[in-house]
C-alpha positions in Angstrom: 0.0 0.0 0.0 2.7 2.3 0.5 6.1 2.7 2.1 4.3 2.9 5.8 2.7 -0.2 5.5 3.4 -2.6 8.4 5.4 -5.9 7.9 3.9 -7.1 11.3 1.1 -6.2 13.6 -0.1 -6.1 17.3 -2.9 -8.4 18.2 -6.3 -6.7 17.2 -8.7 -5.7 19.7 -12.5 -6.8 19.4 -13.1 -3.8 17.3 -10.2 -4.0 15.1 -11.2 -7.5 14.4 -14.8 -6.2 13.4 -12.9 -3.8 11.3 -10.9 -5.9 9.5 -13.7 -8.2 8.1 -15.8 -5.2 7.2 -12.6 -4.4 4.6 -11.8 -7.8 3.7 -15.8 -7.9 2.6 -15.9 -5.0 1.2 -12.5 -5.7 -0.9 -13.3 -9.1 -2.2 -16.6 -7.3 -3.1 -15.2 -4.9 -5.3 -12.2 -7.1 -6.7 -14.6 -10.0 -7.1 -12.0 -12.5 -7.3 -8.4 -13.1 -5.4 -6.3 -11.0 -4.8 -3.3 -10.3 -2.2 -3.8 -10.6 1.6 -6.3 -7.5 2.0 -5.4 -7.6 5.8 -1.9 -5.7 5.4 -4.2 -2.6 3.6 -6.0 -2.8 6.4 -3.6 -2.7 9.2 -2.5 0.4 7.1 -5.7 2.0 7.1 -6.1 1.2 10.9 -3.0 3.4 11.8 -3.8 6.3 10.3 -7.3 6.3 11.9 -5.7 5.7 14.9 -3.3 9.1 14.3 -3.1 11.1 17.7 -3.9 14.4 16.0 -7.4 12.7 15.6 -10.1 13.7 18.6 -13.0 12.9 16.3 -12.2 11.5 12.8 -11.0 8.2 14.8 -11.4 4.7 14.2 -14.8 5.4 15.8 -16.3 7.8 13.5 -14.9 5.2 10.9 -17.5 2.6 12.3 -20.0 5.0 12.5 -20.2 5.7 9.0 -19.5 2.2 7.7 -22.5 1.5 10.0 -24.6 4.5 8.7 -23.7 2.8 4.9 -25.2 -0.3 5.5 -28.3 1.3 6.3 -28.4 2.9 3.5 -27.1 0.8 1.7 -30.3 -0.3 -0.2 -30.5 2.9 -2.3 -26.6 2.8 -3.1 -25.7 1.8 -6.5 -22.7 -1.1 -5.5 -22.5 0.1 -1.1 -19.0 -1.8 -1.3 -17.4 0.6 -3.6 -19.2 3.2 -1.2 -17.6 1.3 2.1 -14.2 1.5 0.7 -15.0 5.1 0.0 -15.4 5.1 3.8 -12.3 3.8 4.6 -10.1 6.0 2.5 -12.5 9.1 3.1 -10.4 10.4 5.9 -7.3 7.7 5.7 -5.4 11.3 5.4 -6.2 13.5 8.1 -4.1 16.7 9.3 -6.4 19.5 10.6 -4.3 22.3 10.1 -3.8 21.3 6.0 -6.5 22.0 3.3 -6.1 19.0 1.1 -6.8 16.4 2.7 -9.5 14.9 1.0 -7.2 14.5 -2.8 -4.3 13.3 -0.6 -7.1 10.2 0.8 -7.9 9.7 -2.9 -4.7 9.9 -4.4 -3.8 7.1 -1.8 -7.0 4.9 -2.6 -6.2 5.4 -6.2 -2.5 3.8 -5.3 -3.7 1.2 -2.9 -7.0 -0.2 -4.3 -5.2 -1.4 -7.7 -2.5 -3.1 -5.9 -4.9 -5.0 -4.0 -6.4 -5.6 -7.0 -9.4 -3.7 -7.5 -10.2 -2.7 -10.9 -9.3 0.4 -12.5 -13.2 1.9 -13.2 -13.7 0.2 -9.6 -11.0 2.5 -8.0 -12.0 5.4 -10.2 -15.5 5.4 -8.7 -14.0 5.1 -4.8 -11.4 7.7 -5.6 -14.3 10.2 -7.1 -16.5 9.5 -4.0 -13.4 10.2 -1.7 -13.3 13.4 -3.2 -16.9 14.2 -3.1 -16.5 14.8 0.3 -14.5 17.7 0.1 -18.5 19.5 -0.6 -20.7 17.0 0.5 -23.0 17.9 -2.6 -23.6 14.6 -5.0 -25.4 15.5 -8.0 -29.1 14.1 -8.2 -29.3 10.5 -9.1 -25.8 9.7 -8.2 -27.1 7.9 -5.4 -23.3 6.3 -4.3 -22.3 9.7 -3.7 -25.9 10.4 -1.7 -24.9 7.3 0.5 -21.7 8.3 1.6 -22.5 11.9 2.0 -25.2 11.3 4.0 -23.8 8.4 5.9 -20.3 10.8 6.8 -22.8 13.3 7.7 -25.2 11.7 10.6 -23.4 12.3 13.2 -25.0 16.1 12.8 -28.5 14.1 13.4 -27.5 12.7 17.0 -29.0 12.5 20.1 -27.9 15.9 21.6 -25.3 14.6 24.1 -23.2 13.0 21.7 -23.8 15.7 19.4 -21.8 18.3 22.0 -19.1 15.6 22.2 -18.7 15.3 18.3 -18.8 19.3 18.5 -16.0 19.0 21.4 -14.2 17.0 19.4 -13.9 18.8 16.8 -12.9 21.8 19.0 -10.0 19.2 20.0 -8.8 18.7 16.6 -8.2 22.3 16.2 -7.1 23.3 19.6 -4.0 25.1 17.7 -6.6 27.3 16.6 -7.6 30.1 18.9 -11.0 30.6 20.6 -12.0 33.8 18.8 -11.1 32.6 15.4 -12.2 29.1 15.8 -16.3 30.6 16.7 -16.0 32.5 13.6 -14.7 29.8 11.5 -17.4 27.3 12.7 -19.6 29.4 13.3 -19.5 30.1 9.3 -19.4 26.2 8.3 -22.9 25.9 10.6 -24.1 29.2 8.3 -23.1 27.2 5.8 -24.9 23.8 6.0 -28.2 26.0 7.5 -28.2 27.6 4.1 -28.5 24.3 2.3 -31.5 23.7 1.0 -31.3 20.0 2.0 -28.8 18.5 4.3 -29.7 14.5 2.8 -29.8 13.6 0.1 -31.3 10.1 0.7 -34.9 9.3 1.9 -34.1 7.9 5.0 -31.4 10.7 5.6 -34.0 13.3 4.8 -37.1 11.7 7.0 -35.0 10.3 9.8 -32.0 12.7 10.1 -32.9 16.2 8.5 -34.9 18.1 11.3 -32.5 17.0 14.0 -29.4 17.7 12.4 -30.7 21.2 11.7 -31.7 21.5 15.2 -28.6 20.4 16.4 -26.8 22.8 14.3 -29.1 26.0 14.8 -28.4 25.1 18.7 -24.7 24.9 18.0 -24.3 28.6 15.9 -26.7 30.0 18.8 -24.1 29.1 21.9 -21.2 30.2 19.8 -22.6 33.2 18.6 -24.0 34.5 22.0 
């Protein structure tokens, strides 16, 4: 997968374990035949989601979404290629850096054909890695509804661990400070209040639309008074 890829690694926890057969189903999926060990890309994948920069877009947040996918996953054109989306979605993660979101394609689009994905296979995960950069899938492309809508659900949560995911994110940019960081995300919540619809899907939109905007108008309100 790359230069950082481990030749060895630690005994998985439970949750690793459960991680590790989500992407070797997911991979075989998309491959659909053999291919090399898929547990190496894995054990890659795993470390950088483990990254201790990362407060919220943690191994976690990675089940979350893979989760939020398989619900989905019913209105997705092929939900594997949309699962390995998940995976590489936020593989590179560095809060103070703008391009993170071609850097996690660029490395799906080395990774996935040396695992032995096909190329219009790893074209379509790349592409989805990048929609994520607006979060704004065209109509009908429902792989990129799925994964946009699946990345953003956490915005629909129960309040409580809605003001964790928004502490968290405060933690990711603690070099930031106070002043500047209210204006800056007090400006992204402007921003997705402004949209005309937050999901895309119709579970997203009947389950997870008027919370999400509740959750967010309360957010803007406690930074903005």
């Amino acid at each position: 997968m790359s230069d950082s890829a481990p030749d060895t690694a630690p005994a998985p926890s439970d949750d690793t374990s459960a991680l590790r057969g989500r992407w070797s189903e997911a991979l075989s999926a998309a491959r659909g035949g053999a291919g090399p060990d898929p547990l190496p890309y894995a054990d890659n994948l795993l470390e950088r989601w483990a990254e201790p920069q990362r407060r919220y877009h943690t191994t976690a947040h990675l089940t979350q979404v893979l989760d939020r996918v398989d619900t989905l996953a019913g209105h997705a054109a092929d939900p594997d290629l949309v699962r390995l989306a998940v995976w590489f979605h936020d593989a590179v993660y560095r809060p103070d850096r703008s391009e993170n979101e071609e850097r996690s394609a660029a490395l799906a689009e080395r990774a996935l054909p040396e695992a032995g994905v096909p190329d219009a296979a790893t074209a379509e995960v790349a592409r989805l890695v990048r929609l994520t950069v607006t979060h704004d899938p065209a109509d009908g492309d429902t792989n990129g509804e799925v994964l946009c809508d699946a990345d953003l659900a956490i915005l629909a949560a129960a309040p409580k661990e809605y003001a964790a995911y928004a502490a968290q994110v405060r933690e990711e940019y603690g070099f930031v400070p106070d002043e500047a960081f209210r204006e800056g995300r007090a400006a992204v919540l402007r921003q997705l209040l402004e949209l005309p619809r937050l999901f895309r899907t119709p579970h997203g939109a009947a389950q997870w639309e008027p919370r999400a905007r509740q959750n967010l108008t309360t957010e803007l309100e406690l930074l903005t008074h």
